[in-house]
C-alpha positions as CSV (number, residue, x, y, z in Angstrom):
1,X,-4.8,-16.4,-19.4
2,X,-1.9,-13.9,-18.1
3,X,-4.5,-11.4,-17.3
4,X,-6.1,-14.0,-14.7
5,X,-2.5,-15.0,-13.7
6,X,-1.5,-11.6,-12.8
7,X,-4.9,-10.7,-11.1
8,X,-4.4,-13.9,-8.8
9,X,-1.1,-13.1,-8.0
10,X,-2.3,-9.3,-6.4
11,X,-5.0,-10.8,-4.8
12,X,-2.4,-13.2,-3.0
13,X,-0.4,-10.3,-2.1
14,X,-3.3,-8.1,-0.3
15,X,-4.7,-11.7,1.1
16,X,-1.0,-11.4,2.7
17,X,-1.3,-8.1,3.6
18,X,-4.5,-8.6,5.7
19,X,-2.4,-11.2,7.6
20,X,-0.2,-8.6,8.5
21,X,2.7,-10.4,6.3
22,X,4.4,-7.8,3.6
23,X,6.8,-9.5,3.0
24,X,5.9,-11.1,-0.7
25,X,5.8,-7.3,-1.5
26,X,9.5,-7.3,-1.8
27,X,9.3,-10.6,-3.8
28,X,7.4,-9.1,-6.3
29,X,9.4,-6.0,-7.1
30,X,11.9,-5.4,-9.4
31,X,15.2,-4.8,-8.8
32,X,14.8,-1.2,-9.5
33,X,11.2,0.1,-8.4
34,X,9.5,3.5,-7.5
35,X,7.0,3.0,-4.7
36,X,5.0,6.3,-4.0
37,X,2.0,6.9,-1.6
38,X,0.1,10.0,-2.1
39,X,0.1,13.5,0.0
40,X,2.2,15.2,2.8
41,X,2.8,12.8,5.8
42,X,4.3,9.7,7.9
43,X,3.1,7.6,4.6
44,X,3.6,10.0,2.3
45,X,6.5,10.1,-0.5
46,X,8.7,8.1,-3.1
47,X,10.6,5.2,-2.2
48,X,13.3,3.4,-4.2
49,X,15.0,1.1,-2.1
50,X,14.1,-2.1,-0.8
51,X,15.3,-0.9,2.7
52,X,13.3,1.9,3.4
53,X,10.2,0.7,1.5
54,X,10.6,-2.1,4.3
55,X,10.8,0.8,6.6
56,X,7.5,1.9,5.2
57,X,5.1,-1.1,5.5
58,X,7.0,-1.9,9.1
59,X,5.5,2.2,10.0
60,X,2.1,1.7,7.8
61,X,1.7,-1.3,10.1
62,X,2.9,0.3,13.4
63,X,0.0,3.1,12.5
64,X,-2.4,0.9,11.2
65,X,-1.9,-2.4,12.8
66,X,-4.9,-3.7,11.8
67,X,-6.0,-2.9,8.3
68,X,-7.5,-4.4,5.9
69,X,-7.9,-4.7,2.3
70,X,-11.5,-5.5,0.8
71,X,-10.8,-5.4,-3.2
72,X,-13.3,-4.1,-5.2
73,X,-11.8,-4.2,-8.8
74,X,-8.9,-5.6,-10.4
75,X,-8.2,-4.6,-14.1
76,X,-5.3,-6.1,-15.7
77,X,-4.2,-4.4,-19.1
78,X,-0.9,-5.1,-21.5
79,X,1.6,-7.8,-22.5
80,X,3.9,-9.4,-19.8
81,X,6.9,-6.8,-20.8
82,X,4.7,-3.7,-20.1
83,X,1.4,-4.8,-17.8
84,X,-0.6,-2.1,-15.4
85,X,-2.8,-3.0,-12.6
86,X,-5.7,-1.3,-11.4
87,X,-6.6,-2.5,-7.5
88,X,-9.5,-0.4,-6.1
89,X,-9.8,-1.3,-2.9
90,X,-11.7,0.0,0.5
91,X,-9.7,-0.7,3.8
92,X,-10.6,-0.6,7.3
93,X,-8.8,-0.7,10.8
94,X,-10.0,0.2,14.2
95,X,-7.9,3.4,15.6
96,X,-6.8,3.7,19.1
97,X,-9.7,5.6,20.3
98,X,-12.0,2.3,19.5
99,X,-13.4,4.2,16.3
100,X,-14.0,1.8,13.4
101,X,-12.7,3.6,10.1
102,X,-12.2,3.1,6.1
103,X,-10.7,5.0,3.8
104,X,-10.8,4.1,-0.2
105,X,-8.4,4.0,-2.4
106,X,-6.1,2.4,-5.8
107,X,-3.1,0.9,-6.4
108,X,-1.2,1.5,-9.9
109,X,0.9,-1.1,-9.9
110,X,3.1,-1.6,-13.0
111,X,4.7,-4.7,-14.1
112,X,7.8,-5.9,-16.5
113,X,8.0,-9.5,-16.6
114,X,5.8,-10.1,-13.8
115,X,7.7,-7.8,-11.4
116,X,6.4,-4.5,-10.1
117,X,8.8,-1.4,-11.5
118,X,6.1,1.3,-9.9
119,X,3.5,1.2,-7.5
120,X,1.5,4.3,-6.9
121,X,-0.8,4.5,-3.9
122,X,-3.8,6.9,-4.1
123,X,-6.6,7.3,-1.1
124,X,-9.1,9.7,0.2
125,X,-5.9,11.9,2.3
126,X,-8.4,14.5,3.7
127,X,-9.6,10.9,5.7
128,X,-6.3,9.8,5.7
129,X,-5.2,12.7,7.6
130,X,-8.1,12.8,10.1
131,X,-7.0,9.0,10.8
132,X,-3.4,9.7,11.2
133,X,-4.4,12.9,14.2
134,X,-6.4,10.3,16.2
135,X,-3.8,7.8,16.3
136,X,-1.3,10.6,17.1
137,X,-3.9,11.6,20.2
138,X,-3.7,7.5,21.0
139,X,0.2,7.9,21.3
140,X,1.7,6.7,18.1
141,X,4.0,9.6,17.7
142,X,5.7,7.5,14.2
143,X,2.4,10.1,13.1
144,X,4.6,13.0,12.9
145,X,7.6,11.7,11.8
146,X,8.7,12.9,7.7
147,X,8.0,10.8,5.1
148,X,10.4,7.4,4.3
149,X,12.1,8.5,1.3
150,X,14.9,7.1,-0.8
């Protein structure tokens, strides 16, 4: 029964996120949290405060302003006081130059108590990076800005 629980409750998070709403995000994190996105650029990096990881989805949806989530997979393992979350997922957004575009990807999302102490965000970053030039062509200069960390 906690297994379905917990599933439901990170599939109401990315339904959020594909409405463009991160904000139950920061509802679901612990007071103290890692959240790190794989590779060298704009999205890159770890983050531990809630301020600049509010920073991040604010850029992530500057960049991206229109992605979306399409689950694949959801595997919930452990006990409420030590629980992981697999999410694969495959996203997609239009880019600037009219292009359609996914990428694929996982979340490993950890949970005490039913609040996330780690998420770690892993995607194809050769794609990702080939994404991030054509919306820096389009004009979003955010593109080449370091990573949020902290």
């Amino acid at each position: 029964m906690y297994h379905a629980v917990m599933r439901s409750k990170v599939r109401e998070v990315f339904d959020q996120l594909n409405k463009g709403n991160y904000e139950p995000i920061f509802a679901s994190l612990a007071p103290k949290f890692e959240h790190w996105f794989i590779g060298e650029h704009a999205l890159s990096g770890l983050r531990t405060s809630l301020p600049i990881t509010r920073k991040w989805y604010e850029r992530l949806y500057r960049i991206f302003p229109n992605i979306h989530f399409d689950l694949k997979n959801i595997v919930v393992q452990g006990m409420p006081w030590d629980t992981t979350v697999l999410v694969e997922w495959n996203d997609s957004y239009t880019l600037l130059n009219g292009e359609k575009r996914a990428n694929l990807g996982a979340h490993v999302i950890h949970f005490k108590w039913a609040k996330a102490d780690s998420i770690r965000i892993y995607c194809d970053t050769k794609l990702l990076l080939e994404n991030l030039a054509i919306q820096k062509q389009g004009g979003i200069a955010e593109v080449n800005l370091p990573p949020l960390v902290g």
